[in-house]
C-alpha positions in Angstrom: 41.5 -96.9 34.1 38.2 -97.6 32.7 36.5 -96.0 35.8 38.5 -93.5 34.8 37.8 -93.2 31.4 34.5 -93.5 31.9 34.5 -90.4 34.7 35.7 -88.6 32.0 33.8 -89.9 29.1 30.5 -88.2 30.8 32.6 -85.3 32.1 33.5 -84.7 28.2 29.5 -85.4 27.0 28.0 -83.0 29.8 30.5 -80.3 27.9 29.0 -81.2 24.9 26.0 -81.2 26.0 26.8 -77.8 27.3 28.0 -75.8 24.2 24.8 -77.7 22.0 22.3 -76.6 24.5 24.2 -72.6 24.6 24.3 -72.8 20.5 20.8 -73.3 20.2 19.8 -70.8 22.7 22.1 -68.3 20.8 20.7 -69.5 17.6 17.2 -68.6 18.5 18.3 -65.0 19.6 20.8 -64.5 16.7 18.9 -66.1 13.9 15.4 -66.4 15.1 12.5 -64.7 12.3 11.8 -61.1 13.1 9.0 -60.1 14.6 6.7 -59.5 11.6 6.4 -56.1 10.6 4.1 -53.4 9.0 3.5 -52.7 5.7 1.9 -48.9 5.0 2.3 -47.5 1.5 4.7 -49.5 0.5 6.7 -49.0 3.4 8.1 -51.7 5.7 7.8 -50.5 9.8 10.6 -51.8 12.0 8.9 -53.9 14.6 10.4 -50.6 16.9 7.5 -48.7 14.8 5.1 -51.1 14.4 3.2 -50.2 17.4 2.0 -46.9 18.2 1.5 -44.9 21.6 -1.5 -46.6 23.1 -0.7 -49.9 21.8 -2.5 -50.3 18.7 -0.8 -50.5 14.9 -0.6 -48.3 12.8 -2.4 -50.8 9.5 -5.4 -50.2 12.0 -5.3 -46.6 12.2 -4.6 -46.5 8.6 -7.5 -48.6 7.9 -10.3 -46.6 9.2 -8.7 -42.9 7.9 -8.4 -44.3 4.1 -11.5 -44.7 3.5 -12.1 -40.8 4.1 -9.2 -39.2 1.7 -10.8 -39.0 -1.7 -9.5 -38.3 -5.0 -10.1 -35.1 -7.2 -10.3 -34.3 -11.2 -11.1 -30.7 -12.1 -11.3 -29.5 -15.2 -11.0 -25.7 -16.4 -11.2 -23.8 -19.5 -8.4 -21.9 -20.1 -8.3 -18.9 -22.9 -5.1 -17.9 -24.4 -3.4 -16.0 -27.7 -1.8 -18.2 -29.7 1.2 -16.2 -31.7 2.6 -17.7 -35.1 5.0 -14.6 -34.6 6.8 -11.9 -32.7 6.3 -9.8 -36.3 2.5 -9.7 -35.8 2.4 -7.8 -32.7 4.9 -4.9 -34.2 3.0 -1.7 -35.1 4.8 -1.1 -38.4 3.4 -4.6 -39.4 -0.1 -4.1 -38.2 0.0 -0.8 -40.3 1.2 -2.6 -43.6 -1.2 -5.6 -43.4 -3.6 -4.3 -41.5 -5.4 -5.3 -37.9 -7.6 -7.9 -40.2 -4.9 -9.9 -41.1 -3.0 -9.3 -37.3 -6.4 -10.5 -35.9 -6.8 -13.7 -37.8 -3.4 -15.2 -36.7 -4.0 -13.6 -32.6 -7.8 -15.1 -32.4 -8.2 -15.9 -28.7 -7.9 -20.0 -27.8 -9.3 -22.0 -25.4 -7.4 -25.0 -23.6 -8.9 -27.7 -21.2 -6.4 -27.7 -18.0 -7.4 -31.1 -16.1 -5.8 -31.3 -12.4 -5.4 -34.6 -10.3 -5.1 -33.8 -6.6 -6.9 -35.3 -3.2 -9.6 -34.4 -0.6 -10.9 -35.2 3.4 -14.0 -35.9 4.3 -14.9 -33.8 7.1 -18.7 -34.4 7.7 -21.0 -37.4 6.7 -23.2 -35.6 4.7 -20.8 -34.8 2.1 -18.3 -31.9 2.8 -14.7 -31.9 1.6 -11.4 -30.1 2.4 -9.1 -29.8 -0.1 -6.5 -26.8 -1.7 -7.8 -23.6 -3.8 -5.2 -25.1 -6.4 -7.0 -28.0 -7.3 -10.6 -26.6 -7.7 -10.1 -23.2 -7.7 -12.3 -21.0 -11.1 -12.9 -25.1 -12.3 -15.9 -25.5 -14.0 -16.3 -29.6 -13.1 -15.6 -31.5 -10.4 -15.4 -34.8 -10.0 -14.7 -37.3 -6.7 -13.9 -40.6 -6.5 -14.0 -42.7 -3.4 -11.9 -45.5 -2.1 -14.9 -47.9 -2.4 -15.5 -46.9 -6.6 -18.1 -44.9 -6.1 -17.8 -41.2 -8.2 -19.5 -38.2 -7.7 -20.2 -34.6 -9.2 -18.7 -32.2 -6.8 -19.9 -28.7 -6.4 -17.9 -26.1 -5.4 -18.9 -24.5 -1.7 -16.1 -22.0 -1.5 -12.8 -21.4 -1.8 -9.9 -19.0 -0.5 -6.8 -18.2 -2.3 -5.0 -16.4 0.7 -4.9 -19.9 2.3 -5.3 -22.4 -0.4 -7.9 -23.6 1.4 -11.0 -24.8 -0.4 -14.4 -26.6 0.5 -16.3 -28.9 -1.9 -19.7 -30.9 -1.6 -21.0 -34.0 -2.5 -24.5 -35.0 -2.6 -24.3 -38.0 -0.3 -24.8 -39.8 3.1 -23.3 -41.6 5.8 -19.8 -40.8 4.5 -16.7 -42.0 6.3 -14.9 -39.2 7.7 -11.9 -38.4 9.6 -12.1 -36.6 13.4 -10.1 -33.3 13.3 -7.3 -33.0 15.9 -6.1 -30.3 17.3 -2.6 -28.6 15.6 -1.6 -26.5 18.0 -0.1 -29.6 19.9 1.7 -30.9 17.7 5.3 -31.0 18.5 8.7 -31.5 17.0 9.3 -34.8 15.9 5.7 -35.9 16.0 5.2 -39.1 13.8 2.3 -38.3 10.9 1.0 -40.2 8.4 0.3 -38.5 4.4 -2.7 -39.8 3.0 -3.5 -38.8 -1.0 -3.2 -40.0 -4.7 0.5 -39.1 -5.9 0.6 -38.9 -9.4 -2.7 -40.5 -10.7 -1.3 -44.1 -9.1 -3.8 -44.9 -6.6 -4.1 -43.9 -3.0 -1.1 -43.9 -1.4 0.2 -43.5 2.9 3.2 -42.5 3.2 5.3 -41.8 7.2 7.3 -39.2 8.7 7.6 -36.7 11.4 7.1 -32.8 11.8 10.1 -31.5 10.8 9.3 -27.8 11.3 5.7 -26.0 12.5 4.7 -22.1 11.5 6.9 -22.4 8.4 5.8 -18.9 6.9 7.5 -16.4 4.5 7.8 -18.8 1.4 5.2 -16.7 -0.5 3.0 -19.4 -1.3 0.1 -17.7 -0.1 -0.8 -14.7 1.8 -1.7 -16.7 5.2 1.2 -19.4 6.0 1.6 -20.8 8.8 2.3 -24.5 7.6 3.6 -27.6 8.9 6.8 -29.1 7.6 7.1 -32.6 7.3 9.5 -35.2 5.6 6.6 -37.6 5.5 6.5 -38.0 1.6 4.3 -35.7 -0.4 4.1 -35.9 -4.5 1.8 -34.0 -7.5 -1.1 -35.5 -6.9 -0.9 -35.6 -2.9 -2.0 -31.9 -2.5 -5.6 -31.7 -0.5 -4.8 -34.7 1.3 -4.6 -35.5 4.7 -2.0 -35.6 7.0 -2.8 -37.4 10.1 -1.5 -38.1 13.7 -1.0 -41.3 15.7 -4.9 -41.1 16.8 -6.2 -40.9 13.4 -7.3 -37.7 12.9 -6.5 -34.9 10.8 -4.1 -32.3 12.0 -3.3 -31.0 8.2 -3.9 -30.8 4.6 -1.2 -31.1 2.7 -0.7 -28.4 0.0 3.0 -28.3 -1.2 6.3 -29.4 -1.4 10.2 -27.9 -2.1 11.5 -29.1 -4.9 13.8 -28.6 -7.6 12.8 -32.1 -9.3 9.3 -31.6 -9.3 9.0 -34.6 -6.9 9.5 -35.4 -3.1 12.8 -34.2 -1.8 12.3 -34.8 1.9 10.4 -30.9 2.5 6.4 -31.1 2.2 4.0 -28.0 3.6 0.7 -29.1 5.4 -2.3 -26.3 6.4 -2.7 -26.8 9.9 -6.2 -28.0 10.6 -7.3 -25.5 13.2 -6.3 -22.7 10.2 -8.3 -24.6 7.6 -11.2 -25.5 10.1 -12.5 -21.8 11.1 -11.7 -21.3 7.2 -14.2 -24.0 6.5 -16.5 -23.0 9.1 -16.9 -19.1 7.5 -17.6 -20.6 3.6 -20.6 -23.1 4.8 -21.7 -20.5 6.8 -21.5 -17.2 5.6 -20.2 -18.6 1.8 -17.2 -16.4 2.3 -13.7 -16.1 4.5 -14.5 -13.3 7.2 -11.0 -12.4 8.7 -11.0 -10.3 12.3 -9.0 -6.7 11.1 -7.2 -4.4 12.9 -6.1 -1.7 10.5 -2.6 -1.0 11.2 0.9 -1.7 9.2 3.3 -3.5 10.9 7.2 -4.8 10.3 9.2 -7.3 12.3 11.1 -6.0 15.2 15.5 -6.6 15.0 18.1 -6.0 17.2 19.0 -3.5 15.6 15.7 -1.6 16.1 15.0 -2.9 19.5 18.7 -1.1 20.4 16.9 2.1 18.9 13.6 1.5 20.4 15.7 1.0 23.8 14.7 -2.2 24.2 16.1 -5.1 25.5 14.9 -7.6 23.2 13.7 -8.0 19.3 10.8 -9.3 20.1 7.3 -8.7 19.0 6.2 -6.4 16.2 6.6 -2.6 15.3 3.4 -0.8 14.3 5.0 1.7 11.7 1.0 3.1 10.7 -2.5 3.1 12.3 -5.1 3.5 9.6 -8.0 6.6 9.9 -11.0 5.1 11.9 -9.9 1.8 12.3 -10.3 -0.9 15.1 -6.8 -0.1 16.1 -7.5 3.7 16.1 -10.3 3.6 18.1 -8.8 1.0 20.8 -5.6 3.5 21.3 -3.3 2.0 19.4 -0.2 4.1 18.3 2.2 4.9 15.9 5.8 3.5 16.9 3.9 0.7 19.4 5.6 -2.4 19.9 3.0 -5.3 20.0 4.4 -8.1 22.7 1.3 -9.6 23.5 -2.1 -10.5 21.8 -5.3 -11.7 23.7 -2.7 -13.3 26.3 -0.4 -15.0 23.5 3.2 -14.2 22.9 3.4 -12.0 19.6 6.7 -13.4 17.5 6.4 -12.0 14.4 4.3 -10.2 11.8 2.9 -13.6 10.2 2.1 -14.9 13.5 0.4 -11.3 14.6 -1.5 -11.3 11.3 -3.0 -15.0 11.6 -3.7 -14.1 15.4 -5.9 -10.7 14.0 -7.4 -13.1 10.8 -8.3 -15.9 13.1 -9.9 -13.7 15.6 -13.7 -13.0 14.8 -15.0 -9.4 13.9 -16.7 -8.0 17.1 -14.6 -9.7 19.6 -12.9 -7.4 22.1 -9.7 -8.4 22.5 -6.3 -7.5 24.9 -3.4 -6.3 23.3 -0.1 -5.6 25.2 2.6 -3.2 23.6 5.4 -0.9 24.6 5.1 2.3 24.4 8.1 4.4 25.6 9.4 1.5 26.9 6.7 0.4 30.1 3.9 -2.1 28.9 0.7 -0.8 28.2 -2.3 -2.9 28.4 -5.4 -1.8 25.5 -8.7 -3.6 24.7 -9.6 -3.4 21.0 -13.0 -4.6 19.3 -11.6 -6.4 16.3 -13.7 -5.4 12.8 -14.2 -7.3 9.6 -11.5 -6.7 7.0 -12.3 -5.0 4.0 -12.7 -7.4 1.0 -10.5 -4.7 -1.6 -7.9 -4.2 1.2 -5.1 -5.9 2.8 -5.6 -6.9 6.6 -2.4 -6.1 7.7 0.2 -4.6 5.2 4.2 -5.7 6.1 6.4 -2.5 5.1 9.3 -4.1 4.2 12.1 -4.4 6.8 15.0 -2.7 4.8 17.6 -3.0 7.4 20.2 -5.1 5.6 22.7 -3.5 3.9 21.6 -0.1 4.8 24.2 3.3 4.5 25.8 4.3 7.6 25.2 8.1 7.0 22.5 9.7 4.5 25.1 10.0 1.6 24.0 10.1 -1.4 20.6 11.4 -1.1 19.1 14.9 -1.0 16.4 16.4 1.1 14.1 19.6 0.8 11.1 21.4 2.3 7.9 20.2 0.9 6.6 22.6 -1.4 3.3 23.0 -3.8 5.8 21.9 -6.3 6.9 18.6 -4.5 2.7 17.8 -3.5 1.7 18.1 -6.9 4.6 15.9 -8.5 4.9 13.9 -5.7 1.2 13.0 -5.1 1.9 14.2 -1.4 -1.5 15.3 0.7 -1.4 18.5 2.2 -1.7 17.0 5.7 1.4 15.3 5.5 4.5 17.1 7.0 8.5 16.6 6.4 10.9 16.7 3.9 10.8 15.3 1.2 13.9 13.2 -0.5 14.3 14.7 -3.6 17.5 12.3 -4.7 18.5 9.2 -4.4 22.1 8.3 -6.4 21.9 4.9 -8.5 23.8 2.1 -6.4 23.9 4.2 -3.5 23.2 2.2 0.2 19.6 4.9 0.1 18.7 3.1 -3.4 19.7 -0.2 -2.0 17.6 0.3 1.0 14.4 1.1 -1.3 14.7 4.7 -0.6 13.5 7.2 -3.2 12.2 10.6 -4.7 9.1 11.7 -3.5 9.5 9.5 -0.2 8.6 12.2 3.0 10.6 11.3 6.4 8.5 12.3 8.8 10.8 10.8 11.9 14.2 10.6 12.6 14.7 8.5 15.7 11.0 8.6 17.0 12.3 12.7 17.0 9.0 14.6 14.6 9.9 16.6 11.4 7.9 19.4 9.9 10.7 20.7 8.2 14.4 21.2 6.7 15.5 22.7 10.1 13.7 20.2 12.0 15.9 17.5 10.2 19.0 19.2 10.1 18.2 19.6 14.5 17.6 16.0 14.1 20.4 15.0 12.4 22.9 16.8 14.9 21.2 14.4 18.0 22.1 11.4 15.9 24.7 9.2 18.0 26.8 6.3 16.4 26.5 5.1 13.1 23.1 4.2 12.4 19.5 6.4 12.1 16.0 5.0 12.5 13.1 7.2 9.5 10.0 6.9 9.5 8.9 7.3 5.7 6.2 8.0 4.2 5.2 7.0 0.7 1.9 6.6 -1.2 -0.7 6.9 2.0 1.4 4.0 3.8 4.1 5.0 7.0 6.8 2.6 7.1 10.1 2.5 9.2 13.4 2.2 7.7 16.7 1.8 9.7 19.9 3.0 8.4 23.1 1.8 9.6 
């Protein structure tokens, strides 16, 4: 019995032994310390983000691109009429009291605006990126860098149409940060926002790109931004927004918001945009933009069933200005641009940037349709007038539209209709003479004194040339050509 017992006395302590060893082992995976992670902006990594592509952390790219993102305070002088009432500006008053007396209580006021924002250091002698809003018509600025120095800023240049603007300081051996490339950036790319969020301090915060060529929010007139969720705050516009190597692929500029703080939607100017923009101010001390001269609209299904194509896809040229690049390199009225110097052509904003980007004097190879076979043209892109738009979009107009021409009235043009009208004699058609109130025509943006000049790519010179029209139409929907106030633009009715 007690060889027995003692069998099973070691039997019973290997067991033990057993399950203590196993507990520990699951202990240490179960309970063990995490591996420790990053801090960035306030924001704890999880050890799965702690480490970047390549290896390295993100606290070391972190710590060599904060010591180029500087902070920004402008100061403008603002005039404005105070009012101590509505009464004063009433004629009748004016006449009892006299303009002395008006003039006394509307005197003209000045107010100092102050703006907080953010800046990159681009080269080491001093040169800044940062956003028209911040320094734009400012009469000081001032920079502060990471490491307390301060400096007078003076204003190199600036561009509204991009909110891009270039500063200098009078310094050396600056810290910058290397400019990457944003055209390959991708969906779900992890970026880093660098800038001074409400007056705080400098702040990095981390996301991904959520959208890229985010256009059409009538910010500005050139957008073609990237959308991030990394978060951006008053304060953070002008700053950088960086990629996994360190270097700057934006600047950001704005955010959606109906707080007036970060809401998960922040807009960034892609670096390659705000690069040639920076290159044309030090160089030439203005923005030269390549122009082509031609109005254009966005091509629909509905129009590319018209047009007889078999896709919506590029853009419609609706007008080709008198002498202008497009003129010259055979570019047509009723074109469909596919294809620009080799890139695919997606939409107006896209086209437009392509044409601004491009610089005056190159040649260039644009594809359209024409009559539905591809047409190859080289065009020598000019400079773009400094009092006229690059490329004017005529307002699409398709949505909603009538299915028949109800509610409107046509005639020939006559001496009458030209004089009232404003119309130039060169211009043939009829003209719409009226438009009923809430009618699909007014809804469309139809109106007196507009001339059609096409009806389904069909010419017009007169009343009997539209009624002729008219009686080809098939189905339920018509495609004008209008024009109105020296501009042709295409309108389809449905």
């Amino acid at each position: 019995m007690r060889i027995i017992w003692e069998s099973r006395k070691s039997f019973y302590l290997f067991i033990v032994a057993v399950i203590f060893i196993t507990g520990v082992i699951a202990g240490s995976f179960f309970f063990s310390e995490p591996r420790e992670s990053e801090s960035v902006g306030g924001i704890l990594i999880p050890p799965a983000l702690a480490q970047v592509p390549g290896g390295s952390g993100w606290a070391d790219i972190v710590e060599k691109a904060v010591p180029a993102v500087v902070n920004i305070s402008s100061k403008k002088v603002v005039k404005t009429n105070i009012r101590v009432s509505p009464f004063f500006s009433d004629p009748f008053f004016r006449q009892f009291f006299g303009d002395v007396f008006f003039r006394r209580f509307n005197v003209p006021r000045e107010r100092v605006e102050r703006s907080l924002g953010s800046g990159v250091i681009v080269t080491s002698d001093g040169y800044i990126l940062t956003n028209n809003h911040l320094v734009g018509k400012a009469e000081e600025v001032q920079v502060f860098l990471p490491d307390g120095r301060e400096f007078d800023a003076k204003i190199v240049g600036t561009d509204p149409k991009s909110d891009v603007a270039v500063i200098k300081i009078d310094a050396k051996d600056l810290p910058t940060l290397p400019l990457g490339d944003s055209s390959k950036l991708r969906l779900g790319d992890v970026v880093l926002a660098i800038g001074y969020p409400f007056g705080i301090g400098q702040t990095v915060t981390m996301g991904i790109v959520s959208a890229l060529g985010r256009s059409n929010l009538k910010i500005v007139d050139y957008e073609d931004f990237i959308q991030t969720d990394a978060a951006i705050n008053p304060g953070n516009s002008g700053g950088a927004l960086i990629n996994t190597k360190g270097e700057l692929v934006g600047i950001n500029t704005a955010i959606l918001s109906r707080s007036g703080g970060y809401q998960g939607i922040g807009f960034a100017i892609p670096i390659n945009m705000a690069q040639t923009i920076m290159e044309s101010i030090i160089k030439y001390g203005r923005v030269i933009r390549g122009w082509l001269g031609v109005v254009i609209q966005n091509m629909t299904p509905q129009m590319a069933d018209v047009f007889g194509l078999e896709s919506a896809e590029g853009v419609i040229i609706s007008d080709v200005q008198k002498d202008s690049p497009a003129e010259k390199g055979g570019i047509e009225r009723g074109d469909v641009v596919i294809s620009y110097n080799g890139k695919k052509v997606e939409n107006i904003t896209k086209f437009r940037e392509m044409v601004a980007g491009t610089k005056p004097g190159t040649k260039v190879e644009i594809v359209v349709l024409r009559d539905g076979k591809e047409k190859k043209l080289r065009v020598k892109i000019g400079e773009a007038p400094s009092k006229k738009k690059e490329i004017a979009s005529a307002g699409e107009g398709e949505s909603g539209l009538p299915e028949v021409l109800k509610g409107m009235e046509f005639d020939d043009i006559t001496s009458y209709y030209r004089k009232n009208f404003d119309i130039p004699d060169d211009v043939e058609g009829v003209v719409i003479t009226g438009v009923s109130p809430g009618s699909k025509g007014a809804e469309a943006g139809l109106r007196e004194g507009d001339v059609i000049i096409e009806v389904n790519r069909i010419r017009v010179r007169d009343m009997d040339d539209f009624t002729s029209a008219l009686r080809r139409v098939k189905g339920n929907k018509v495609l004008l050509l209008v024009f109105r106030n020296g501009t042709h633009f295409y309108v389809l009715i449905r």
